[in-house]
C-alpha positions as CSV (number, residue, x, y, z in Angstrom):
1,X,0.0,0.0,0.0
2,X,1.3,3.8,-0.7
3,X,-0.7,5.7,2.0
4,X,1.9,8.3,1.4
5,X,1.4,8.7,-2.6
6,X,-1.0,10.8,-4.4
7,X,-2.4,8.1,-7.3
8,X,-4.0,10.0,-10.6
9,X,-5.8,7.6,-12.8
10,X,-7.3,7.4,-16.3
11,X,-9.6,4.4,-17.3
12,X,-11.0,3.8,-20.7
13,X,-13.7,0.8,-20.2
14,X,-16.7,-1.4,-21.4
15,X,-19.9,-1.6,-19.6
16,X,-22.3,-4.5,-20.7
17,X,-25.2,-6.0,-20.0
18,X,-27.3,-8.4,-22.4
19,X,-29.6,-11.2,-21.0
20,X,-31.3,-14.4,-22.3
21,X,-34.7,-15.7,-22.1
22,X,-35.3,-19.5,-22.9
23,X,-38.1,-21.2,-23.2
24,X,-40.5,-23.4,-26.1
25,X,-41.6,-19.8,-28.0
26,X,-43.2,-22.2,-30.5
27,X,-39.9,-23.4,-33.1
28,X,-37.4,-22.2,-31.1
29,X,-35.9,-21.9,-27.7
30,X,-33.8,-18.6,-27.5
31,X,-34.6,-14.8,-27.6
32,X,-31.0,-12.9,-26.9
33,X,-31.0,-9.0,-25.8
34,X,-28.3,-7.0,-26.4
35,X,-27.7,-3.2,-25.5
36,X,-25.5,-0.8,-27.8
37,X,-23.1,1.3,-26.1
38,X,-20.5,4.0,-25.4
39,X,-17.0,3.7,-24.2
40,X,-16.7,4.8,-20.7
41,X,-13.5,7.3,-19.9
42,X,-12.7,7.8,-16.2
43,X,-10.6,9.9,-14.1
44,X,-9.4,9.5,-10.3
45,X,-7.9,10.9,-7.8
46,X,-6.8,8.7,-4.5
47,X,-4.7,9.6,-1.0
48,X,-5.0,8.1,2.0
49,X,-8.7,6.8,2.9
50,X,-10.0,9.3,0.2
51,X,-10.8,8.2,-3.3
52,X,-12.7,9.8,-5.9
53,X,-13.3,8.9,-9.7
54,X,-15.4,10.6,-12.1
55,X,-16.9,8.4,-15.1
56,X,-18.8,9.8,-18.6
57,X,-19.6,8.3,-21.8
58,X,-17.6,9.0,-24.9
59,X,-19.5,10.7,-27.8
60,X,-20.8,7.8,-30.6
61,X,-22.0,4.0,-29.9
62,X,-19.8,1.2,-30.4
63,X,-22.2,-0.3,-33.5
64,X,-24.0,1.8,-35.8
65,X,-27.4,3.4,-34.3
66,X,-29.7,2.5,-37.5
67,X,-28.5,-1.0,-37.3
68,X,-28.4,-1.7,-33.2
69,X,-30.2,1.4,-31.5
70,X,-29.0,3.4,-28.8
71,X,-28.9,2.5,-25.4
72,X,-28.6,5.0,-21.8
73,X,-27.3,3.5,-19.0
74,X,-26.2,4.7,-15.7
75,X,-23.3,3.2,-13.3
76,X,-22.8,4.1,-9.8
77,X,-20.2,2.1,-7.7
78,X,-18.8,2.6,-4.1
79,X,-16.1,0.3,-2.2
80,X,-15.0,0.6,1.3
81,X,-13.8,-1.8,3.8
82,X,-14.2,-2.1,7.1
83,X,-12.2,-4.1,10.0
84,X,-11.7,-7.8,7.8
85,X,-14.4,-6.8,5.4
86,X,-14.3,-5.3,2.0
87,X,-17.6,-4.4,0.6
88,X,-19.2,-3.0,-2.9
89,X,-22.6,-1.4,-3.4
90,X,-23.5,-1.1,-6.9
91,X,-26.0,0.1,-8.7
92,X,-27.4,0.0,-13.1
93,X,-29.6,0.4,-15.4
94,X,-29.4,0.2,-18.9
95,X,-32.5,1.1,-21.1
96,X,-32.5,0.2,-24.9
97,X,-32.4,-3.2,-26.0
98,X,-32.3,-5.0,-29.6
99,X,-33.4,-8.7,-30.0
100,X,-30.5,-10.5,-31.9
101,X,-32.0,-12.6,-35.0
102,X,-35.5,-11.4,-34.5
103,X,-36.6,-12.5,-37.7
104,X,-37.0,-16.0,-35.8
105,X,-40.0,-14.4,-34.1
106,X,-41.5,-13.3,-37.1
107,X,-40.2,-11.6,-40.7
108,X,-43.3,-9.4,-40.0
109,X,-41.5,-7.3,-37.3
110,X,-39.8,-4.1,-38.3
111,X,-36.8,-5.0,-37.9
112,X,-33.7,-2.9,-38.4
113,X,-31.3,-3.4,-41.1
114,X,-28.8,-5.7,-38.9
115,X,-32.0,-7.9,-38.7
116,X,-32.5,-6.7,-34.5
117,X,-36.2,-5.7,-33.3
118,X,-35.3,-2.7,-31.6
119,X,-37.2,-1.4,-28.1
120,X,-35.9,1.6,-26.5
121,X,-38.6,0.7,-23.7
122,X,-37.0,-2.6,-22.4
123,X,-35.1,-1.5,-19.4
124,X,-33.0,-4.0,-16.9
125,X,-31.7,-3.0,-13.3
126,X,-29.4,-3.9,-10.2
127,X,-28.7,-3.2,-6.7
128,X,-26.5,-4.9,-5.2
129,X,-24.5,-4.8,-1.9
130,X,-21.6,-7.7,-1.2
131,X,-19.8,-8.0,1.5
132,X,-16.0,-10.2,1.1
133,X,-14.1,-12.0,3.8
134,X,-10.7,-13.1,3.0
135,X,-9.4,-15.6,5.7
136,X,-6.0,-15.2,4.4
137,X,-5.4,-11.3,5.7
138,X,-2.8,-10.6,3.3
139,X,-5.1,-11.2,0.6
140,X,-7.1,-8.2,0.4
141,X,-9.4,-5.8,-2.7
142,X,-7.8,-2.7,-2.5
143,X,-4.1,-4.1,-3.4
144,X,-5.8,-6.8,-5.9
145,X,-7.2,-3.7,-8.0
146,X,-4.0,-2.5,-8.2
147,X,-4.4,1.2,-7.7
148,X,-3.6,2.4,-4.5
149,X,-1.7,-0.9,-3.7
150,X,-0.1,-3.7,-5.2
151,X,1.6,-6.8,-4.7
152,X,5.1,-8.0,-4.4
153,X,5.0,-11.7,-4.2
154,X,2.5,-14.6,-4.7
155,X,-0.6,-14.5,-2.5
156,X,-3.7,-16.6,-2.4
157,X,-6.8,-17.8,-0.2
158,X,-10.2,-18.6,0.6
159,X,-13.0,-16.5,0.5
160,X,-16.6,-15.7,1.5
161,X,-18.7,-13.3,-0.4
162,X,-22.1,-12.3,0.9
163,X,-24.7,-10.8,-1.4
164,X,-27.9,-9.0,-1.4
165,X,-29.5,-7.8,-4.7
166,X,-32.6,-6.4,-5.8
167,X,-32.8,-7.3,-9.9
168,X,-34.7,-7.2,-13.2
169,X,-36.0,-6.2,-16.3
170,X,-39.3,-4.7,-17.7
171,X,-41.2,-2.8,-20.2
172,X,-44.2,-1.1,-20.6
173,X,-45.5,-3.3,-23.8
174,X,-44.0,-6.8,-23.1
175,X,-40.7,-7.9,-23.3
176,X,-41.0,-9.9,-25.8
177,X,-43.4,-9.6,-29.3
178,X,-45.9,-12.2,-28.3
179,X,-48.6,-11.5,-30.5
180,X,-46.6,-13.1,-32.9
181,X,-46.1,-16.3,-30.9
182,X,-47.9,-19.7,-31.0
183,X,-47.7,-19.9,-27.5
184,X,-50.3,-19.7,-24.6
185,X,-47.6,-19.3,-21.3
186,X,-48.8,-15.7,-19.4
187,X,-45.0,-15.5,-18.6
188,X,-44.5,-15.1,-22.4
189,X,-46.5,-11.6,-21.8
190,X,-44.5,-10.4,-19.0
191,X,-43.7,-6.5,-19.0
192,X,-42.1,-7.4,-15.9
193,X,-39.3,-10.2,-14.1
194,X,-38.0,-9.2,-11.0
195,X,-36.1,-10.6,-8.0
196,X,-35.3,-10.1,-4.5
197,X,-32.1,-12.4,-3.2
198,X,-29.9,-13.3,-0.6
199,X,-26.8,-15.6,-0.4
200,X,-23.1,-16.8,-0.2
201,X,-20.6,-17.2,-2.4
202,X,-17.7,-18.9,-1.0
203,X,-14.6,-18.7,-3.7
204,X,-10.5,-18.7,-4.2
205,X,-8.2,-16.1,-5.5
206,X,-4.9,-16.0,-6.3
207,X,-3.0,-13.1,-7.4
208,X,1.4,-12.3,-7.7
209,X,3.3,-9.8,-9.4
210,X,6.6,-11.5,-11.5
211,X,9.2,-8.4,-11.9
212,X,6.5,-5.6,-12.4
213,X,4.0,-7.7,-13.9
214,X,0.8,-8.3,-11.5
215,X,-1.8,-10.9,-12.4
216,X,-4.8,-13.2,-10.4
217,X,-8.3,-14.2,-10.7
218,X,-11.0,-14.5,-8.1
219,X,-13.6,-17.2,-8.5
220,X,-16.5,-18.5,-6.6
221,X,-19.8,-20.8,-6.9
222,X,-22.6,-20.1,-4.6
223,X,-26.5,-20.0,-4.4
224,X,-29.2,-17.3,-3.7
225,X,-32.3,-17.5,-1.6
226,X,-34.6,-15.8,-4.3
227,X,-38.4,-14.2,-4.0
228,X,-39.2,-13.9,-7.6
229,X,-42.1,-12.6,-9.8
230,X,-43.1,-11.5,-12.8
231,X,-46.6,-9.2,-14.0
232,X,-48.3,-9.4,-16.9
233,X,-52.0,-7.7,-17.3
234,X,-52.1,-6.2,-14.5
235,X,-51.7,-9.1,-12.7
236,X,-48.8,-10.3,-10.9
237,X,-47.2,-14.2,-9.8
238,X,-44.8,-14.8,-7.5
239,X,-42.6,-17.7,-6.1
240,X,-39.9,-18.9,-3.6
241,X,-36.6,-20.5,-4.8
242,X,-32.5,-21.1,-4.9
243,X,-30.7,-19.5,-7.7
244,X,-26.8,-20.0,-8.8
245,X,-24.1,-17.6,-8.4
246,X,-21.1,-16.9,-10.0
247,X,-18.0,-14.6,-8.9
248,X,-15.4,-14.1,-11.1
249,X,-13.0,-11.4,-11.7
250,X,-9.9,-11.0,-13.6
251,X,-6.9,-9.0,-14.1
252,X,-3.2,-8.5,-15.8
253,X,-0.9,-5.9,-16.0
254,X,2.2,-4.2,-14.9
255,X,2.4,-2.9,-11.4
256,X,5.4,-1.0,-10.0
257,X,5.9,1.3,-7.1
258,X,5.4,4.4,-9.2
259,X,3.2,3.8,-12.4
260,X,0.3,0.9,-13.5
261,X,-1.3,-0.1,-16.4
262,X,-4.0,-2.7,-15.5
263,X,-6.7,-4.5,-17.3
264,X,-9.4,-6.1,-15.0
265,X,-12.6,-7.1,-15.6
266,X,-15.5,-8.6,-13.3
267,X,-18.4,-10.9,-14.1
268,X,-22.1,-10.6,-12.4
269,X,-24.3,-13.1,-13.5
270,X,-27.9,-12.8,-12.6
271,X,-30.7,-15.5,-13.2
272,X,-34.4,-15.9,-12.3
273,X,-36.2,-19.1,-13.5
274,X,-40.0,-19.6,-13.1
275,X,-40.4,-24.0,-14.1
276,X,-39.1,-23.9,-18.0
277,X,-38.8,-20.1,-18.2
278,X,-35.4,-19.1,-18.0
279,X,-33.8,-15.6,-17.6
280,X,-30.2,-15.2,-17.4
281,X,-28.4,-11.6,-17.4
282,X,-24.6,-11.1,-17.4
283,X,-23.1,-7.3,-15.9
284,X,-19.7,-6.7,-16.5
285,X,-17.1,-4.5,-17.2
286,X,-13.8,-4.5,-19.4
287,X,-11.7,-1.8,-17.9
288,X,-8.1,-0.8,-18.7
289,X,-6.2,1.8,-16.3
290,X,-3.3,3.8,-16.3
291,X,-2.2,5.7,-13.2
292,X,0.9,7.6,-11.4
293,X,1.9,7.4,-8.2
294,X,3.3,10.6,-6.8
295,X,5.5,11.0,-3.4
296,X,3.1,13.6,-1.4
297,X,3.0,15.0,2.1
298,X,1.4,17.2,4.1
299,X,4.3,18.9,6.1
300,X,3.1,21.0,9.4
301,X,5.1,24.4,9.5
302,X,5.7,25.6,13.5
303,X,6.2,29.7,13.7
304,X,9.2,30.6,15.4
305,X,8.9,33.0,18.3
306,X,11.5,35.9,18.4
């Protein structure tokens, strides 16, 4: 750690999140949903126990408007740790969505020239608050991001990530086009699936840093206690289940006492399934940062008394 150092740092990153819903639509099995966005620039300031970074979308999508749509979304993030505890609240919501390969539904959709039914309506979000223990105390967040910290030699351990989230996706029309389905299922009309869970995820990670160059993964398997539901005219079903979850992060890069260059990216899988129905949405990021570490101190001048 460089409690002593003033850390300035760019990002340039990716924020995604498309879902899946599976299910006998009548001749097929798949409807895939998939957002069009911006690249994210960020810049941050860190010393001490204070850290600040401001984020904001790059002008132009990543894939041509006409062809995939245009999407909003909005990313807040905060991480703290207290005593053996490192937490992360997060919260998103991306609005815009394109069904990939509509014409499976039906060729009588207006679909866009890439062949994706476009809905600016459909709208997906996520709170979430987790809570990590590490049981081996040298393995800790704030060093394994690689900002304001890194490491020197090999570490790894078990451990235990608790989770709380608050999930979905709706729209005011449907989700889906099912007036052109040959199906009878109410969840097939849904303008709304949402979920309330709780859990554990207990996991591994390993990270080290070889002459400047600093890699490791985190990855865990766990389950959810889940209150789901879903509404479709006006009316609304819910149910009690267990969900998978799945932690995994990633990073590489080169990490020395003055300057890093990291590339890290973190999965968050979501998934709500009602019998056959099957909703599965993936949040992550692809970030890459550069930051400088600069010696800094705040030196106390005494007057002198003649």
């Amino acid at each position: 750690m460089y409690p002593n150092k003033m850390v300035f740092h760019t990002s340039l990153s990716l924020n995604n999140a498309p879902f899946k819903l599976r299910d006998n639509f009548g001749g097929f099995d798949k409807i895939s949903f998939k957002p069009n966005l911006n690249l994210v620039q960020g810049l941050g300031i860190a010393y001490k126990w204070f850290a600040l970074e401001i984020s904001y979308k790059l002008p132009g999508h990543i894939r041509n408007t006409e062809k995939f749509g245009k999407t909003k979304y909005f990313d807040l993030g905060l991480q703290f740790s207290y005593l053996n505890w490192d937490f992360a609240v997060n919260f998103d919501e991306y609005k815009g969505y394109g069904i990939k390969n509509a014409g499976i539904i039906s060729n009588n959709l207006d679909l866009s020239p890439s062949g994706y039914f476009l809905n600016s309506n459909i709208k997906s979000r996520s709170f979430g608050i987790n809570a990590y223990r590490f049981f081996n105390p040298e393995l800790r967040m704030k060093p394994a991001v690689g900002i304001v910290g890194r490491y020197t030699a090999p570490v790894h351990g078990a451990y235990l990530r608790l989770t709380t989230n608050i999930h979905g996706i709706s729209a005011k029309k449907g989700l889906i086009p099912f007036n052109y389905l040959n199906t009878s299922s109410s969840i097939h009309k849904a303008n709304s699936i949402s979920a309330f869970d709780f859990g554990a995820v207990p996991g591994y990670g390993y990270i080290n840093n070889i002459d400047g160059w600093q890699f490791g993964a985190f990855f865990g398997l766990g389950a959810v206690i889940q209150a789901k539901f879903y509404t479709f005219s006006n009316t609304s079903r819910g149910f009690l289940g267990l969900a998978p979850r799945i932690d995994l992060k990633l990073q590489a890069g080169y990490n020395v006492d003055n300057w890093f260059l990291m590339l890290t990216s973190q999965f968050d899988q979501k998934s709500i399934r009602f019998k056959e129905f099957k909703y599965n949405q993936t949040y992550y990021y692809l970030r890459l940062t550069y930051g400088y570490r600069f010696n800094y101190r705040i030196k106390l001048f005494k007057r002198k008394s003649i």
